[in-house]
VOBA-1610 file (N, C-alpha, C; in pm, whole numbers, padded with zeros to 5 digits, always signed):
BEGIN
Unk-04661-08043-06834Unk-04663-07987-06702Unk-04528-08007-06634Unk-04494-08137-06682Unk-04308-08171-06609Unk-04239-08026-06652Unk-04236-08026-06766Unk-04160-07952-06837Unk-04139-07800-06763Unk-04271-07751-06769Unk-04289-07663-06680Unk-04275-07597-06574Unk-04254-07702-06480Unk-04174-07724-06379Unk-04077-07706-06334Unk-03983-07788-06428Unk-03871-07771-06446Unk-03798-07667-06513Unk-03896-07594-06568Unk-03824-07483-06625Unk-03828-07330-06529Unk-03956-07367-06418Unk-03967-07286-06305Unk-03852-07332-06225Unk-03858-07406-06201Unk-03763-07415-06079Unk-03613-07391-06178Unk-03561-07423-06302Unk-03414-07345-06285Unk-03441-07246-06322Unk-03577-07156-06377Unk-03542-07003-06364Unk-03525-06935-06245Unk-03617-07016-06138Unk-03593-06965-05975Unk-03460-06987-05954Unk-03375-07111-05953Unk-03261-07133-05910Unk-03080-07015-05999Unk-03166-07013-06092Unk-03043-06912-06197Unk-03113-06788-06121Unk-03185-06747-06064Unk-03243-06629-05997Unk-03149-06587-05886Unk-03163-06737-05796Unk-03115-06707-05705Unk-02954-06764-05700Unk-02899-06808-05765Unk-02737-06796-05805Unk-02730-06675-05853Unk-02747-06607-05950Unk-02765-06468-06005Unk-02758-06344-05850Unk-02849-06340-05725Unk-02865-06241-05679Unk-02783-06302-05558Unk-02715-06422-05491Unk-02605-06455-05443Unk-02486-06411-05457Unk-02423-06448-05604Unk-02300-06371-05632Unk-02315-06216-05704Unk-02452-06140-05701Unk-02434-06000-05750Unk-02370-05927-05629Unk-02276-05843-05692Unk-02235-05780-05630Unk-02290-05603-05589Unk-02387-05596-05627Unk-02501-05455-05623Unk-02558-05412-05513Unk-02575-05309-05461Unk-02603-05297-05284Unk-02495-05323-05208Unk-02403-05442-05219Unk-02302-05445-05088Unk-02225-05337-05019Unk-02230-05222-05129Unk-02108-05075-05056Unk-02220-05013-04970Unk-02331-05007-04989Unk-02480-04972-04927Unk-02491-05027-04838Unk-02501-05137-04807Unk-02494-05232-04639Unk-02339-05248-04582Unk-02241-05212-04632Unk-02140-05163-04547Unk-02118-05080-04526Unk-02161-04926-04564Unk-02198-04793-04539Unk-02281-04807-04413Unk-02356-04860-04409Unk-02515-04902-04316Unk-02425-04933-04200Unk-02317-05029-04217Unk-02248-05069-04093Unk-02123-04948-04080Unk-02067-04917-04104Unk-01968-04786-04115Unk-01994-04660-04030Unk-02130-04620-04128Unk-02132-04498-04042Unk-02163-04484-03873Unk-02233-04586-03834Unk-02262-04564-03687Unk-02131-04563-03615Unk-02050-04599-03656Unk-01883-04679-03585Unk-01817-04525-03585Unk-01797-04498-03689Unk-01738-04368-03735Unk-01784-04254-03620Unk-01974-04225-03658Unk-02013-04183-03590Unk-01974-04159-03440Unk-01974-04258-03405Unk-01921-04277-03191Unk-01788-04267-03202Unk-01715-04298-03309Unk-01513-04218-03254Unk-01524-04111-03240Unk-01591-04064-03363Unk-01563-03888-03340Unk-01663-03815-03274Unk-01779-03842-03229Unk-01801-03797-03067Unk-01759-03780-02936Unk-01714-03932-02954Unk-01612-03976-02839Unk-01455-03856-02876Unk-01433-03879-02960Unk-01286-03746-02963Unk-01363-03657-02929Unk-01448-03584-02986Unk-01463-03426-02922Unk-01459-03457-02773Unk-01568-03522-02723Unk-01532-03544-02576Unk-01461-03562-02521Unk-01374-03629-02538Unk-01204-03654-02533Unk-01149-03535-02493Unk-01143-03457-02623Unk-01033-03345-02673Unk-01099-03238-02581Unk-01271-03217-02555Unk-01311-03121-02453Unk-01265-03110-02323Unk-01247-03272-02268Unk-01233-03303-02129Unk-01084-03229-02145Unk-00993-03287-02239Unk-00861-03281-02203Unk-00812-03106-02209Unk-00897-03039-02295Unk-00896-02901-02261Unk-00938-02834-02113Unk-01023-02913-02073Unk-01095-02857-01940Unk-01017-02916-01838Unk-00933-02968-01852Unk-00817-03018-01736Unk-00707-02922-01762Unk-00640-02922-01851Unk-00516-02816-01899Unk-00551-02673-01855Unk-00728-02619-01793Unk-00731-02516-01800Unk-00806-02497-01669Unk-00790-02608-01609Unk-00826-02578-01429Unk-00631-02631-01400Unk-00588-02689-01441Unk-00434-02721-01345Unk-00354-02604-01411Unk-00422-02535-01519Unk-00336-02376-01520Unk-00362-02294-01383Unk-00508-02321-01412Unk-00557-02193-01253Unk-00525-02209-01163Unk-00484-02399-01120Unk-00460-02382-00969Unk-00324-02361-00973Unk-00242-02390-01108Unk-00105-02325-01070Unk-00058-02178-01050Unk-00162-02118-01114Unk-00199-01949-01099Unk-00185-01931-00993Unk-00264-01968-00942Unk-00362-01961-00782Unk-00209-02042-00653Unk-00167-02128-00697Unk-00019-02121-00591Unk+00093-02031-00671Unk+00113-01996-00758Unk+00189-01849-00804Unk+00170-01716-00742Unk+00040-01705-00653Unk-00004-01629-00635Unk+00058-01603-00514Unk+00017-01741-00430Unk+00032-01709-00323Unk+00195-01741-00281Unk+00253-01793-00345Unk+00427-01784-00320Unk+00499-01661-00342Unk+00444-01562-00371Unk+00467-01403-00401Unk+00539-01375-00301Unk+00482-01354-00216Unk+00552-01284-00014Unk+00485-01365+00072Unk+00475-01335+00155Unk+00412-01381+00304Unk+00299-01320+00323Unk+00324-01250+00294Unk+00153-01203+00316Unk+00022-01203+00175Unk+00052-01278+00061Unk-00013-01318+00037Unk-00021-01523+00017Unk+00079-01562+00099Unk+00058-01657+00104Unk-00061-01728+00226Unk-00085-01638+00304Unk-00227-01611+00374Unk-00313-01574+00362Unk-00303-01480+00232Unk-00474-01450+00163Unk-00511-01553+00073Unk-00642-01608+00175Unk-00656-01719+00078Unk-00777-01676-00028Unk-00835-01591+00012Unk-00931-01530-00096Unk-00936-01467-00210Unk-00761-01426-00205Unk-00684-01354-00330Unk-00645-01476-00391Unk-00591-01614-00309Unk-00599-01706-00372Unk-00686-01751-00493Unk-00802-01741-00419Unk-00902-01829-00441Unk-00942-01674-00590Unk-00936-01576-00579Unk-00937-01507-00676Unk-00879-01531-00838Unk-00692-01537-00776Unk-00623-01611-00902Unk-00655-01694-00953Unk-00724-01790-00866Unk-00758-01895-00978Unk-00863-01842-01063Unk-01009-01786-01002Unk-01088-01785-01114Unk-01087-01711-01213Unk-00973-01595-01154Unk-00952-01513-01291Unk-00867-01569-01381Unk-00754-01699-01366Unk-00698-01744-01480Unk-00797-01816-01578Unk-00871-01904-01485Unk-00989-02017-01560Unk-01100-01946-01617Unk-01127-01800-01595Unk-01224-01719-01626Unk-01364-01812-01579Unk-01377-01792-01448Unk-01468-01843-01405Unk-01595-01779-01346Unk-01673-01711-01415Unk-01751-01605-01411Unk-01842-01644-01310Unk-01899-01805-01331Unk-02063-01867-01308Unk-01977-01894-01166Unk-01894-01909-01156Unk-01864-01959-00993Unk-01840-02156-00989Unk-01858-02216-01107Unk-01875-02358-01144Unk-01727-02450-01083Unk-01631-02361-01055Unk-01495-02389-00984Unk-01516-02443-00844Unk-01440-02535-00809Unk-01501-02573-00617Unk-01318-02544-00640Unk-01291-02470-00486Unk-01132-02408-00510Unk-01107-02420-00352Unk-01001-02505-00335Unk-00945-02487-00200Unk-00808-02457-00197Unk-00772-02359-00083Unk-00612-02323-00062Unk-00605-02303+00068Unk-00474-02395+00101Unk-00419-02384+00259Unk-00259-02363+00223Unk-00237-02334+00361Unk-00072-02303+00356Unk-00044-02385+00465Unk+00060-02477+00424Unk+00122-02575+00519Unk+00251-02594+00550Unk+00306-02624+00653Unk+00420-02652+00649Unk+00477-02789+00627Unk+00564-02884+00651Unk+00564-02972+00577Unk+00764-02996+00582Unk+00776-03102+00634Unk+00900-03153+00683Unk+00964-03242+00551Unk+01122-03244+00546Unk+01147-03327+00462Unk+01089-03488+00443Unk+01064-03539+00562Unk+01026-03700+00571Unk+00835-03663+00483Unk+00796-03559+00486Unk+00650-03549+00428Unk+00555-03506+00555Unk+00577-03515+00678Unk+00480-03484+00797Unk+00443-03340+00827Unk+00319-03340+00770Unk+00280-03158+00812Unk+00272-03106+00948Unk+00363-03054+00967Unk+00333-02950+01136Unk+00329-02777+01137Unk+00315-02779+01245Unk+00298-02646+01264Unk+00433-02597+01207Unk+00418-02450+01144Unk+00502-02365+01097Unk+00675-02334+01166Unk+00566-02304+01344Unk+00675-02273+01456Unk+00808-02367+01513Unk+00704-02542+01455Unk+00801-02604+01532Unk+00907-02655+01457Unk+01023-02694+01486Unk+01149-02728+01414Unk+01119-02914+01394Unk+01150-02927+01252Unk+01149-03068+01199Unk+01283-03181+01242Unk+01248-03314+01230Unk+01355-03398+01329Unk+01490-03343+01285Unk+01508-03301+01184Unk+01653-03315+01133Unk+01723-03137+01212Unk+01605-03089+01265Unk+01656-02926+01370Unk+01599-02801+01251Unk+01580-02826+01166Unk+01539-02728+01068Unk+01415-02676+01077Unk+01355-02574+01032Unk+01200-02565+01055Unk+01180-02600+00905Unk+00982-02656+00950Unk+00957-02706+00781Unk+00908-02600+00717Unk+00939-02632+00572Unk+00915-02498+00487Unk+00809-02483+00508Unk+00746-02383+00441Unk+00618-02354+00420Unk+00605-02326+00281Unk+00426-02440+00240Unk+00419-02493+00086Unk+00263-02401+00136Unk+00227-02345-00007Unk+00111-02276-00068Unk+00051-02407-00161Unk-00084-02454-00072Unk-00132-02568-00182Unk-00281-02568-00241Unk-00316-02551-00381Unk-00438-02460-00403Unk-00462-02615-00487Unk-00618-02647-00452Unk-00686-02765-00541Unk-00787-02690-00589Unk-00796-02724-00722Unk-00892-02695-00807Unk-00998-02830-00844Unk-01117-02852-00843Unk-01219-02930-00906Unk-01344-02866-00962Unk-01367-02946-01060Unk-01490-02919-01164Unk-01609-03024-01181Unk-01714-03008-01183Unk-01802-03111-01253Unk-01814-03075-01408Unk-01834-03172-01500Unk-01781-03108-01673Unk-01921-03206-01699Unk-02043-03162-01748Unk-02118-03242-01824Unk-02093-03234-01946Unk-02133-03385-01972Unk-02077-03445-02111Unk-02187-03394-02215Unk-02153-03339-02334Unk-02234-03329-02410Unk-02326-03430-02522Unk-02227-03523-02479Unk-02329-03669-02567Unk-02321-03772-02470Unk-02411-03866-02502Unk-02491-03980-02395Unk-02403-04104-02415Unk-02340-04143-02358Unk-02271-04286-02404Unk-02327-04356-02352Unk-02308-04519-02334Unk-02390-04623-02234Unk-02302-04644-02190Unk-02300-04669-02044Unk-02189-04689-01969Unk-02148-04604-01874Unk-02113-04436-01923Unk-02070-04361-01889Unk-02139-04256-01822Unk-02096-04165-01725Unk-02213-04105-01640Unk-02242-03943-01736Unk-02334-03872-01697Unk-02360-03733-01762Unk-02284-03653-01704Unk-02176-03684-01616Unk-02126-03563-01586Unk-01979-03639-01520Unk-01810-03548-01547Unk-01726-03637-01515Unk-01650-03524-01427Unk-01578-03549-01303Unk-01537-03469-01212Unk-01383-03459-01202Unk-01332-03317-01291Unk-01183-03314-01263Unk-01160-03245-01182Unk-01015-03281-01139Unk-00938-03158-01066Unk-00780-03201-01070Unk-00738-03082-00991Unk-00606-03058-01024Unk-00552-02972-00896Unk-00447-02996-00877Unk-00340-02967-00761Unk-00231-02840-00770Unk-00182-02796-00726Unk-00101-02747-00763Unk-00005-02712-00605Unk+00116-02727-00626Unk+00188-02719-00447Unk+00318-02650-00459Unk+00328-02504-00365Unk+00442-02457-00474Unk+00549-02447-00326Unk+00639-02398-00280Unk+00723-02357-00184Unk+00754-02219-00185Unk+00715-02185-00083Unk+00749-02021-00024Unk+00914-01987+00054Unk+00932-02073+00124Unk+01039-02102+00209Unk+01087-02175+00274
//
């Protein structure tokens, strides 16, 4: 019965030295750990690379949209032709664009005044065409942390005179 024993327990023990140093399954449980990692970069890039497209293509429009209006004088007061240029650069069909444009005047030191009146230095301040563009962009995948929806915008400020 000793014998027996002892011959169980080092076949258990050569068992389990044996399935310690096998090396079989391990590319399988680091695959197991791999792919999820992998997985979330390259979600995270498309999202990335989407957002960073959807910025490059509202600060085109609002630069459209003050191109527009630095033309003449009289469309640097249509602000609805403004507000036009932009959505026709961004091709903004659904209306999903929030678009503001004012025309300001605007002194060398930075202080906006009226058009009429002359700035400290005796000059009158130019007059700047300034069109903001913003978006809400929902995200197409769920991160933790991060909200379902991320809010760009973009500026654009050009000089008329």
């Amino acid at each position: 019965m000793f014998k027996a024993c002892r011959y169980l327990t080092q076949r258990i023990a050569a068992r389990a030295f044996a399935l310690r140093h096998s090396r079989g399954g391990a590319v399988s449980i680091e695959l197991a750990f791999f792919i999820p990692v992998v997985a979330a970069l390259i979600t995270g890039s498309v999202e990335f690379g989407r957002l960073g497209l959807e910025q490059v293509r509202i600060a085109s429009a609002a630069r459209a949209g003050a191109q527009y209006g630095v033309y003449d004088l009289s469309s640097a007061s249509d602000i609805s032709g403004i507000i036009n240029a932009v959505r026709l650069d961004a091709d903004d069909a659904d209306g999903s664009l929030t678009v503001t444009a004012a025309q300001t005047c605007r002194c060398s030191s930075g202080v906006v005044q009226a058009c009429t009146l002359a700035c400290g230095d005796g000059e009158y301040a130019p007059l700047y065409v300034e069109v903001t563009v913003t978006e809400d962009v929902d995200l197409w995948f769920g991160f933790p942390g991060v909200p379902d929806s991320v809010t760009l915008a973009a500026n654009s400020s050009m000089r008329l005179r």
